[in-house]
C-alpha positions, 0 to 999 in steps of 0.5 A: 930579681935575678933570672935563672941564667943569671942565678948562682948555679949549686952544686952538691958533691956526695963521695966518701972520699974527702980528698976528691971532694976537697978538690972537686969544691976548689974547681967548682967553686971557682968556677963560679958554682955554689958547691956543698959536700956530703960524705955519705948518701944520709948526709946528702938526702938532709942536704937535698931535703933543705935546699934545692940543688941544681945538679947532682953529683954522687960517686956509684960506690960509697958504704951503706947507702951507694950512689944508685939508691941515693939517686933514686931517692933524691928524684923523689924529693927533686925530680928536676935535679940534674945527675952525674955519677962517677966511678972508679970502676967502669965496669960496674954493673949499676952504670946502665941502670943508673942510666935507666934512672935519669943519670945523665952521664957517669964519669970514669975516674980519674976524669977531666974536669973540663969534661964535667963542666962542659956537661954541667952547663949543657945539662943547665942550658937544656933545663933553662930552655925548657923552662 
């Protein structure tokens, strides 16, 4: 039986921009992420429903449902679901209430990937000592 340091960390990126997703699987997965993409908040929702993703993230800006309502609502059905965001806009009114929410932090795009993993496996560090 694996541990939990151990276990394949899973990623689900949600972005309307297909490009930037494409990329940002490529990374993650070679990294040794198990990464899943969602081009829209319902997709992600169905996707956060059947299968328990260890972090989140969600650009801010996406049509219809936007980044800030989506993170509200999988911390309904995952509370323990570590969270980015990212924008293009870093101005953005939503970014501190996105911090109010549980949003660990919001990346500027474009945005060093190295800096993201750096704060994925801190956040992940964190959660398995507390576990």
């Amino acid at each position: 039986m694996e541990n939990n340091f151990n276990k394949k960390k899973s990623i689900l990126v949600v972005d309307d921009d297909v490009d930037i997703c494409s990329t940002l699987v490529d990374i993650f997965n070679a990294e040794g992420y198990s990464t899943e993409v969602a081009y829209n908040a319902g997709v992600a929702i169905e996707k956060i429903q059947a299968k328990n993703f260890d972090i989140l993230l969600t650009d801010i800006r996406m049509e219809n449902v936007d980044g800030l309502q989506l993170v509200k609502k999988v911390i309904q059905i995952n509370p323990g679901i570590i969270i980015f965001m990212m924008t293009a806009y870093p101005r953005d009114s939503r970014i501190n209430e996105a911090y109010s929410t549980g949003v660990v932090r919001v990346f500027e795009k474009p945005f060093e990937v190295e800096t993201v993993l750096s704060f994925f496996e801190k956040e992940i560090a964190k959660k398995n000592k507390k576990n």
